[in-house]
MDAnalysis code that builds the backbone (N, CA, C; Angstrom):
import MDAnalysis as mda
import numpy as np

u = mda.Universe.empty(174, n_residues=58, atom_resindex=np.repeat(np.arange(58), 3), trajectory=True)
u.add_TopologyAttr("name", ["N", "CA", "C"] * 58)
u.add_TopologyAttr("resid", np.arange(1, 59))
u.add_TopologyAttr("resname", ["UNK", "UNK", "UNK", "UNK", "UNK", "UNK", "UNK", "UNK", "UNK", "UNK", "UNK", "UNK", "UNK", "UNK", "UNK", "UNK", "UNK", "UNK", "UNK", "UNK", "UNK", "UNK", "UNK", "UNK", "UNK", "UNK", "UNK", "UNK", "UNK", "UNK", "UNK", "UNK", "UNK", "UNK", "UNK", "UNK", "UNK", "UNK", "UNK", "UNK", "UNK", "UNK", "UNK", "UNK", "UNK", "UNK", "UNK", "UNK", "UNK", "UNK", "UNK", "UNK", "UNK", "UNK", "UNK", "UNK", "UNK", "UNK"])
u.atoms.positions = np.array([
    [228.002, 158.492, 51.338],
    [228.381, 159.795, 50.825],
    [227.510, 160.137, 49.621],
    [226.018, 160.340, 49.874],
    [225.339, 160.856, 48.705],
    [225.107, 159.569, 47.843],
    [225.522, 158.628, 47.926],
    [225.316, 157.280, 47.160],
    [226.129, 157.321, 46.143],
    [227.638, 157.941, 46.652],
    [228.586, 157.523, 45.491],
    [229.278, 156.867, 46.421],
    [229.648, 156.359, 45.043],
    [231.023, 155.080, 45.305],
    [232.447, 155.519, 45.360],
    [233.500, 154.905, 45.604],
    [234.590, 154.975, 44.973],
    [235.318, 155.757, 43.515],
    [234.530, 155.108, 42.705],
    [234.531, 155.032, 41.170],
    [234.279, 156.753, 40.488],
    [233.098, 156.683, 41.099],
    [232.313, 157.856, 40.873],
    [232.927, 159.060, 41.534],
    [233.657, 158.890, 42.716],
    [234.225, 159.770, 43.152],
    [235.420, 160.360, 42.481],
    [236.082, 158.889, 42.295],
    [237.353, 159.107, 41.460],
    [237.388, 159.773, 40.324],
    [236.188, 159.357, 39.380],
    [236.247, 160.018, 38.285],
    [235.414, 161.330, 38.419],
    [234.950, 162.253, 39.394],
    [234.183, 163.462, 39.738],
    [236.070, 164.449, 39.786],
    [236.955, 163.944, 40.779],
    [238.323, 163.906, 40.781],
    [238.868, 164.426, 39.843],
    [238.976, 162.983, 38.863],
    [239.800, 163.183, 37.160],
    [239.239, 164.704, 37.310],
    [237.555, 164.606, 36.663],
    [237.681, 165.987, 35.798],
    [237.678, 167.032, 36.361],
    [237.739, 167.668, 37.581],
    [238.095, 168.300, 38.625],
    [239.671, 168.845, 37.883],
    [240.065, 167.580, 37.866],
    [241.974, 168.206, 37.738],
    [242.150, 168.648, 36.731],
    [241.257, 167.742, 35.274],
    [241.125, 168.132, 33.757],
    [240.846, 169.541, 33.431],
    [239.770, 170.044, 34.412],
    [239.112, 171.364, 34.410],
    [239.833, 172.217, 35.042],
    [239.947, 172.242, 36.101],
    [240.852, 173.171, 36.873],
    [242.688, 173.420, 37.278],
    [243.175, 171.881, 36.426],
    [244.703, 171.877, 36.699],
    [245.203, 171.710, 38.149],
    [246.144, 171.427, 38.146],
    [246.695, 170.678, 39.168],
    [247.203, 172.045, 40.100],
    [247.540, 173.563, 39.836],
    [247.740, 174.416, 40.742],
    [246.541, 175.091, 41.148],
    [245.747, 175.086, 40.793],
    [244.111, 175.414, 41.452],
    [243.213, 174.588, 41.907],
    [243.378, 173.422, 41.869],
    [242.897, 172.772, 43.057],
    [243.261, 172.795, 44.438],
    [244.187, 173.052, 45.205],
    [244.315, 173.242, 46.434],
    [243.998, 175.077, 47.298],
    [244.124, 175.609, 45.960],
    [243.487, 176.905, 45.890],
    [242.173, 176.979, 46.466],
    [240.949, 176.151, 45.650],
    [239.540, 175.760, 45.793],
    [239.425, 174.807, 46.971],
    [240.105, 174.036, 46.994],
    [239.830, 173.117, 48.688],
    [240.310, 174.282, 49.916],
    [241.204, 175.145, 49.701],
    [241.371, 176.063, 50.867],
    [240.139, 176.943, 51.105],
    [239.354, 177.571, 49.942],
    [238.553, 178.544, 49.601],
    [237.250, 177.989, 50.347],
    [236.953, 176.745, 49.877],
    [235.715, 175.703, 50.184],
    [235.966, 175.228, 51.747],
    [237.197, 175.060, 52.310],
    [237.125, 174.975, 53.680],
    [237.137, 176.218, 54.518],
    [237.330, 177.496, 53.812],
    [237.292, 178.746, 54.597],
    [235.388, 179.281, 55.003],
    [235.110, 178.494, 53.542],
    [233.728, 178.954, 53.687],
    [232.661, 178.000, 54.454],
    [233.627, 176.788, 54.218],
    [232.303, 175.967, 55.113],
    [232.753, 176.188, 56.694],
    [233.747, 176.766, 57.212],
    [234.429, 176.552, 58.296],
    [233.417, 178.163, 58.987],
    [232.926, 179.010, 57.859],
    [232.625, 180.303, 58.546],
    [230.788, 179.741, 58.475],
    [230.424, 179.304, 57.919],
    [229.255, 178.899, 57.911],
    [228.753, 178.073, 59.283],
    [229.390, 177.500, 59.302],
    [229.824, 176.347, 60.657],
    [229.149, 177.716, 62.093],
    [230.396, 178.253, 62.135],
    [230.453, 179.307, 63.141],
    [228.905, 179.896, 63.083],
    [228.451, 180.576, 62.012],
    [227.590, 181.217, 62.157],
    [226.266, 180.700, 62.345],
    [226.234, 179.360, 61.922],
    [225.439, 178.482, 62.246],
    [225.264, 177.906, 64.219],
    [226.474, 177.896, 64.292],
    [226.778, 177.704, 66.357],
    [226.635, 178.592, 66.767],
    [226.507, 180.054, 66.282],
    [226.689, 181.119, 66.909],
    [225.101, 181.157, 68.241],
    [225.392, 181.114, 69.107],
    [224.206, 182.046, 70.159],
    [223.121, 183.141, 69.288],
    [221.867, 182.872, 69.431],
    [221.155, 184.091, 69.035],
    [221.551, 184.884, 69.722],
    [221.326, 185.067, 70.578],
    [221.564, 186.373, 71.321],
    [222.868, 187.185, 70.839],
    [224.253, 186.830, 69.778],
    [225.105, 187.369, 69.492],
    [224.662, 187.534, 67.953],
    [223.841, 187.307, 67.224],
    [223.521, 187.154, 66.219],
    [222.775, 188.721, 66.006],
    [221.848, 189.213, 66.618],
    [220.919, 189.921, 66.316],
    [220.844, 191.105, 67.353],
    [221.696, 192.341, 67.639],
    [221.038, 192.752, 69.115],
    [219.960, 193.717, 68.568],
    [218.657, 193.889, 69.204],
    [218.181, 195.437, 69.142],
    [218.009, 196.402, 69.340],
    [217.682, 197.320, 68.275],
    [218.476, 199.085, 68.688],
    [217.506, 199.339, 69.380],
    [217.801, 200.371, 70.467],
    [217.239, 201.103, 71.261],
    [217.323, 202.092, 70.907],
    [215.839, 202.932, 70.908],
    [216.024, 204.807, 70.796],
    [215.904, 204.896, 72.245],
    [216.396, 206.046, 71.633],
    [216.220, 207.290, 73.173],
    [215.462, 208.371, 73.098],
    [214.921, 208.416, 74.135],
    [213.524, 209.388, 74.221],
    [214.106, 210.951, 73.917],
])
């Protein structure tokens, strides 16, 4: 995991909770899984649904 440990994680954690309190952290893990979850998608998405091009008309 990036070449942390345990330790390092734990204490990334602590100040996580120090900084942000214990009712906004699950706030930010919902927020951070909404966004990696839409990134995801748009990343799998088909080109062909990604981009169509406009057509004129004569």
């Amino acid at each position: 995991m990036f070449g942390l440990g345990w330790p390092e994680v734990g204490v990334i954690l602590i100040i996580a909770l120090v900084i942000f309190g214990p009712k906004k952290i699950p706030e930010i893990g919902s927020a951070l899984g909404k966004t990696l979850r839409g990134f995801k998608d748009e990343v799998n998405k088909p080109a062909s649904d990604q981009e169509e091009p406009e057509q004129d008309s004569p």
